[in-house]
DSSP file (Angstrom, degrees, kcal/mol; ACC not computed):
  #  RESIDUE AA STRUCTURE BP1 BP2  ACC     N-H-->O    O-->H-N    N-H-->O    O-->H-N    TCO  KAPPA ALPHA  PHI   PSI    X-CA   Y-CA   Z-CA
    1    1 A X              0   0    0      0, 0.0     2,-0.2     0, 0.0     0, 0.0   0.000 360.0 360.0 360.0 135.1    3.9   19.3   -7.5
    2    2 A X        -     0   0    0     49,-0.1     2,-0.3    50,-0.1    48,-0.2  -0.528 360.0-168.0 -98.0 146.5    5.5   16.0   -5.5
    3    3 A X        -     0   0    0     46,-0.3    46,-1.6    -2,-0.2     2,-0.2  -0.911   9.5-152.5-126.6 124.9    3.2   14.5   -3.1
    4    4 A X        -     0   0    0     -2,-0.3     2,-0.2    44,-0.3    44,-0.2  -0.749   5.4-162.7 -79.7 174.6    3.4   12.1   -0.5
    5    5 A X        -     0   0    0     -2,-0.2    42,-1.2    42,-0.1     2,-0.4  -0.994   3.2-173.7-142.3 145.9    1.3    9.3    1.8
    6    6 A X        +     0   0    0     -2,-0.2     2,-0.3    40,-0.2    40,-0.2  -0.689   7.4 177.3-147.7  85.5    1.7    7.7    4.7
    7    7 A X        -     0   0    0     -2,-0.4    38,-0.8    38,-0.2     2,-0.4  -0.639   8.4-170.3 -86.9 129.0   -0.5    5.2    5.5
    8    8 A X  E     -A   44   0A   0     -2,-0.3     2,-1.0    36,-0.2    36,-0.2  -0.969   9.6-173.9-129.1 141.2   -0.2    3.0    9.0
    9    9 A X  E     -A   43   0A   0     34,-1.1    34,-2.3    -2,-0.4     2,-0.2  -0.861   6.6-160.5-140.1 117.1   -2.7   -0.2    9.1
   10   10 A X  E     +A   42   0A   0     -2,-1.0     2,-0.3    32,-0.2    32,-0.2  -0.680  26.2 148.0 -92.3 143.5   -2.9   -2.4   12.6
   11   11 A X        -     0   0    0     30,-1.8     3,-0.3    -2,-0.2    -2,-0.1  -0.881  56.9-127.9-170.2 166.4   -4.4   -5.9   12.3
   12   12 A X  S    S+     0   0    0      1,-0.3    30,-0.1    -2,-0.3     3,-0.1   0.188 117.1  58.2-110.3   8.8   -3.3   -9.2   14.4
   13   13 A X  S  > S+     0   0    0     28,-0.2     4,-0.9     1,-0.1    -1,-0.3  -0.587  72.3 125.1-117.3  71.3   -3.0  -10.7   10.5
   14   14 A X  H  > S+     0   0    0     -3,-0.3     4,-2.0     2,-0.2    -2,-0.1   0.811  70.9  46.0 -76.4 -34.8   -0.4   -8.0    9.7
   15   15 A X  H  > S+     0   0    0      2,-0.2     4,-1.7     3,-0.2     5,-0.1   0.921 113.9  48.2-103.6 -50.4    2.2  -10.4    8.6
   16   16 A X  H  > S+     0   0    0      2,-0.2     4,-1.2     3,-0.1     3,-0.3   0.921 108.1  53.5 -59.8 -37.9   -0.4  -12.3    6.4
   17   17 A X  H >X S+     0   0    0     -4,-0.9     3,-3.3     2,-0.3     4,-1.9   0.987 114.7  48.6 -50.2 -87.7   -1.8   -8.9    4.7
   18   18 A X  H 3X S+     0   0    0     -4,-2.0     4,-1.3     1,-0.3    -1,-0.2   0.596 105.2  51.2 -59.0 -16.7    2.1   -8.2    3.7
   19   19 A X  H 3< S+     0   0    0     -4,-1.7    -1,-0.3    -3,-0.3     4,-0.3   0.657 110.4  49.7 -61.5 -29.9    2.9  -11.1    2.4
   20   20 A X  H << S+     0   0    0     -3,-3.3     4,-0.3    -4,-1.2     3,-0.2   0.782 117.2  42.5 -46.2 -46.9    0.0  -10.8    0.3
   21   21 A X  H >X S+     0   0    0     -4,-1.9     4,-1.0     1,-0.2     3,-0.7   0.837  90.7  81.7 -70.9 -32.8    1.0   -7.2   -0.7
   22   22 A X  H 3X S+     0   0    0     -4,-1.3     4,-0.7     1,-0.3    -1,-0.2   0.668  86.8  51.5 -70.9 -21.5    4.4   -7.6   -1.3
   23   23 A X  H >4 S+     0   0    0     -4,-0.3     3,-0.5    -3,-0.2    -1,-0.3   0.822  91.7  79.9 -77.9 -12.9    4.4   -9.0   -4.9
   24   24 A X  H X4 S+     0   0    0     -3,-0.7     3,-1.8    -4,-0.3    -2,-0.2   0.883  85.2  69.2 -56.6 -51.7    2.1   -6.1   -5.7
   25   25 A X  H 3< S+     0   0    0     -4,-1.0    -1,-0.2     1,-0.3    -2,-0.1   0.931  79.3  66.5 -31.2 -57.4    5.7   -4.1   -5.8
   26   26 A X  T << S+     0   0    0     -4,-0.7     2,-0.5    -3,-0.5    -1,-0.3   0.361  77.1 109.6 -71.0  21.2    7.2   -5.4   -8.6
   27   27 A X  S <  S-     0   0    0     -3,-1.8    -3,-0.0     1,-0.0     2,-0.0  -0.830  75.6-119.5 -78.5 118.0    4.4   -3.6  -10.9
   28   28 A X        -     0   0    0     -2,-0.5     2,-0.4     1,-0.1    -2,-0.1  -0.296  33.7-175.1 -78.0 129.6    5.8   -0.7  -12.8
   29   29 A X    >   -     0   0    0      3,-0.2     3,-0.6     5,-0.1     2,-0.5  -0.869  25.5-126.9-120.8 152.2    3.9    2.6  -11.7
   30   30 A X  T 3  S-     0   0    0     -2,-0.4     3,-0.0     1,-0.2    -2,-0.0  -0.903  79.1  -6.0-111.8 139.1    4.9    5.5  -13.7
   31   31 A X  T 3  S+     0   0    0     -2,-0.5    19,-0.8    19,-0.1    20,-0.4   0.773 115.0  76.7  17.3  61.0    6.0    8.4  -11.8
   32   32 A X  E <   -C   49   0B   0     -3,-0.6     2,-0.5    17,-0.2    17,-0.2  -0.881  61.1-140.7-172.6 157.8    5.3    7.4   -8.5
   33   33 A X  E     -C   48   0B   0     15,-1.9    15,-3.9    -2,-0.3     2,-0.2  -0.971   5.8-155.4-130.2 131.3    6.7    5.2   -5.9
   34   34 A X  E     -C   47   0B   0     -2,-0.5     2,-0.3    13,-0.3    13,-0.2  -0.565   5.4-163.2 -96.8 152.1    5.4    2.8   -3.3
   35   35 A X  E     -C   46   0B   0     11,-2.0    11,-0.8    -2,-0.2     2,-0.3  -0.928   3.0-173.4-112.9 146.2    6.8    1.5    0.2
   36   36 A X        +     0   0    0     -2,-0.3     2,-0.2     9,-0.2     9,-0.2  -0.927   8.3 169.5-134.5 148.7    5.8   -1.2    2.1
   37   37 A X        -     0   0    0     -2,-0.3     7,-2.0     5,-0.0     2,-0.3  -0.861  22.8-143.5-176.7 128.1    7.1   -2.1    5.6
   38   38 A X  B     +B   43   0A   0     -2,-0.2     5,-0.2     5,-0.2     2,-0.1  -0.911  26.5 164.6 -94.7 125.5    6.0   -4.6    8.2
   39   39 A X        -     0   0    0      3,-3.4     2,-0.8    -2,-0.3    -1,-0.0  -0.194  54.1 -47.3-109.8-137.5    6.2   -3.6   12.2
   40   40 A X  S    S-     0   0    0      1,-0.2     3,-0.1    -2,-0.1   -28,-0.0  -0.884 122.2 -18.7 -81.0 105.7    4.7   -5.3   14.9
   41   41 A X  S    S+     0   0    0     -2,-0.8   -30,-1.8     1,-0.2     2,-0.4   0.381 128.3  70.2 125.3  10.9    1.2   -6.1   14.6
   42   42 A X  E     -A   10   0A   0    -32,-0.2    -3,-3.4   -30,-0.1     2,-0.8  -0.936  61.4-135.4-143.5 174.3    1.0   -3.1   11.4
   43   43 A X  E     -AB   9  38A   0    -34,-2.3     2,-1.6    -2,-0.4   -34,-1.1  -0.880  13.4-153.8-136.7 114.8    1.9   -2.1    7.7
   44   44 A X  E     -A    8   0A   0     -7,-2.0   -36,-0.2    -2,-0.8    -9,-0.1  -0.505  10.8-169.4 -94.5  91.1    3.1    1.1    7.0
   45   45 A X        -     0   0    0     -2,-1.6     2,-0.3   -38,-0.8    -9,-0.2  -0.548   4.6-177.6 -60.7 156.3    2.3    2.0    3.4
   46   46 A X  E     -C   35   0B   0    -11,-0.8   -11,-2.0   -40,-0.2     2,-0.3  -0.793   3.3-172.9-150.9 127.4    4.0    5.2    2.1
   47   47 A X  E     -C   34   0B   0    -42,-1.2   -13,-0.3    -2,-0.3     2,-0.3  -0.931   7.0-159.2-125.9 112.5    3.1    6.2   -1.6
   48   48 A X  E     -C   33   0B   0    -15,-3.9   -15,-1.9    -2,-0.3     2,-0.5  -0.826   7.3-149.2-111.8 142.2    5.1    9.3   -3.3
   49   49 A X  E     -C   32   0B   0    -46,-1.6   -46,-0.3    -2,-0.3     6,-0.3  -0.903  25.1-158.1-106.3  57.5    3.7   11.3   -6.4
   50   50 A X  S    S-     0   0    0    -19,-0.8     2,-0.2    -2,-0.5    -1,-0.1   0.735  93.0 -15.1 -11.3 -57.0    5.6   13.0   -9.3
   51   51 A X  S  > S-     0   0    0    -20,-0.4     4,-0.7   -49,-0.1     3,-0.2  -0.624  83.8 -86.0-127.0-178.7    1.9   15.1   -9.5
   52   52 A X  H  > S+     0   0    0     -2,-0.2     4,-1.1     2,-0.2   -50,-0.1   0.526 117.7  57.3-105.1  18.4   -1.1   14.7   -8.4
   53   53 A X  H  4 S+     0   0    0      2,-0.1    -1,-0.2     3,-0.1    -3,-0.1   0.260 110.6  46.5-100.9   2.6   -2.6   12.5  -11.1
   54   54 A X  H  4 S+     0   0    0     -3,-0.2    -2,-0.2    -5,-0.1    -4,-0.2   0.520 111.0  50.2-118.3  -5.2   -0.1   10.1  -10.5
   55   55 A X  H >< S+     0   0    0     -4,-0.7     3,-0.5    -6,-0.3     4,-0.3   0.820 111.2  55.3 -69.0 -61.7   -0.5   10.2   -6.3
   56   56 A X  T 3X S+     0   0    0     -4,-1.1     4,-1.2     1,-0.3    -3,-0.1   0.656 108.9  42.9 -69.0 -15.4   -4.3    9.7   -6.9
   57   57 A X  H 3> S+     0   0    0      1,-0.1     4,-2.8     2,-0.1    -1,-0.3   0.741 117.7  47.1 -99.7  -9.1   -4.0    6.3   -9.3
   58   58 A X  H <> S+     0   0    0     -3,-0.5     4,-0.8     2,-0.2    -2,-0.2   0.518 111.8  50.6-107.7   9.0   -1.5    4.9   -6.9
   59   59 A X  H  > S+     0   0    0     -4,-0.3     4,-2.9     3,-0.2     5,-0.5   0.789 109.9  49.5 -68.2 -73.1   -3.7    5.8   -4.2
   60   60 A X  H  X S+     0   0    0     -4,-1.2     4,-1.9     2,-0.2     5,-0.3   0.934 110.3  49.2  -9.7 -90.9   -6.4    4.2   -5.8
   61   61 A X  H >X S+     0   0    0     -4,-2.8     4,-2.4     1,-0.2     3,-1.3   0.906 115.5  47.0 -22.8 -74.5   -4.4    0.8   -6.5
   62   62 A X  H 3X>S+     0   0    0     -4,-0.8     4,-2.2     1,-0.3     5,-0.5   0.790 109.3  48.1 -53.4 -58.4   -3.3    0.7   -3.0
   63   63 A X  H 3<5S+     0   0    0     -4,-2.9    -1,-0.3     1,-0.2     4,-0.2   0.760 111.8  49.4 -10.1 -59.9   -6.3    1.3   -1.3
   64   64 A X  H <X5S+     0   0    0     -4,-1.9     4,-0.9    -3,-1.3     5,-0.4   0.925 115.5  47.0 -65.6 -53.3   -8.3   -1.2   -3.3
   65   65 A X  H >X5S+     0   0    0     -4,-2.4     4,-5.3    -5,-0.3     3,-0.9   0.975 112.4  42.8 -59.7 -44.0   -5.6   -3.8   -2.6
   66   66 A X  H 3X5S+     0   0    0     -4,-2.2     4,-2.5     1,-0.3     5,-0.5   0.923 110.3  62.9 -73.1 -25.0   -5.0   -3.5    0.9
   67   67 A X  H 34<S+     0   0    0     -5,-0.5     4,-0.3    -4,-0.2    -1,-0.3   0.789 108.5  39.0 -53.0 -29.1   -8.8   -3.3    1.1
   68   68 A X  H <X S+     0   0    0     -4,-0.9     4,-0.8    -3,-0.9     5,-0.3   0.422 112.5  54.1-106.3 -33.8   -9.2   -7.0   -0.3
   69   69 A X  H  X S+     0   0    0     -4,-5.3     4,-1.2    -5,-0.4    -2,-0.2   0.802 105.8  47.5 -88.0   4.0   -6.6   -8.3    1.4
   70   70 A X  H  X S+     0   0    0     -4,-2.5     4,-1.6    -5,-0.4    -2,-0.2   0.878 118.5  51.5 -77.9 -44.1   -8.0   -7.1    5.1
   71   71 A X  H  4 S+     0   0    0     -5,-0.5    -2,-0.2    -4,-0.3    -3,-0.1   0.614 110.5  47.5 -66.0 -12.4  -11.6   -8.8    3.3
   72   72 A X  H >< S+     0   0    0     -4,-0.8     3,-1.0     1,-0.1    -1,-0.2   0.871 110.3  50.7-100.3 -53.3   -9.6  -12.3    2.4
   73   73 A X  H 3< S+     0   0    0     -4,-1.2     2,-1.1    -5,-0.3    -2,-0.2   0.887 109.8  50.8 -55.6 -31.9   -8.0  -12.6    6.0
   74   74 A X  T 3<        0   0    0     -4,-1.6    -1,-0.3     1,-0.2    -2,-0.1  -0.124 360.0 360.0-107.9  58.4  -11.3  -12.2    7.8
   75   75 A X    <         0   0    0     -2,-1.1    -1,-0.2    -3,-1.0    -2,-0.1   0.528 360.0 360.0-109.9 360.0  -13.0  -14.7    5.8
């Protein structure tokens, strides 16, 4: 079963947060694929799944990450 996620995350450091995130890409996930996308003043994550044991670790990652870089900007 294929999964997707679609995450959208507003902050007035949006631009710093993706520039943080964006080398995070090149890291090889097996069967599953991340997006990343800056709009105005958010970052739309999208994360897609081969299963759901490969949805839930790249859930994980992403989570954690965007999670520490929203905690580094408001330091």
């Amino acid at each position: 079963m294929k999964g997707c996620v679609q995450f959208v995350f507003e902050s007035r450091h949006a631009g710093e947060i993706y520039q943080a995130l964006v080398p995070e890409l090149d890291d090889e996930l097996h069967r599953s694929n991340v997006n990343l996308g800056l709009e105005e003043g958010s970052i739309r994550l999208m994360i897609r799944g081969e299963d759901t044991v490969s949805l839930r670790a790249a859930l994980n990652t992403w989570i954690r990450l965007v999670k520490i870089a929203f905690e580094m900007v408001s330091l």
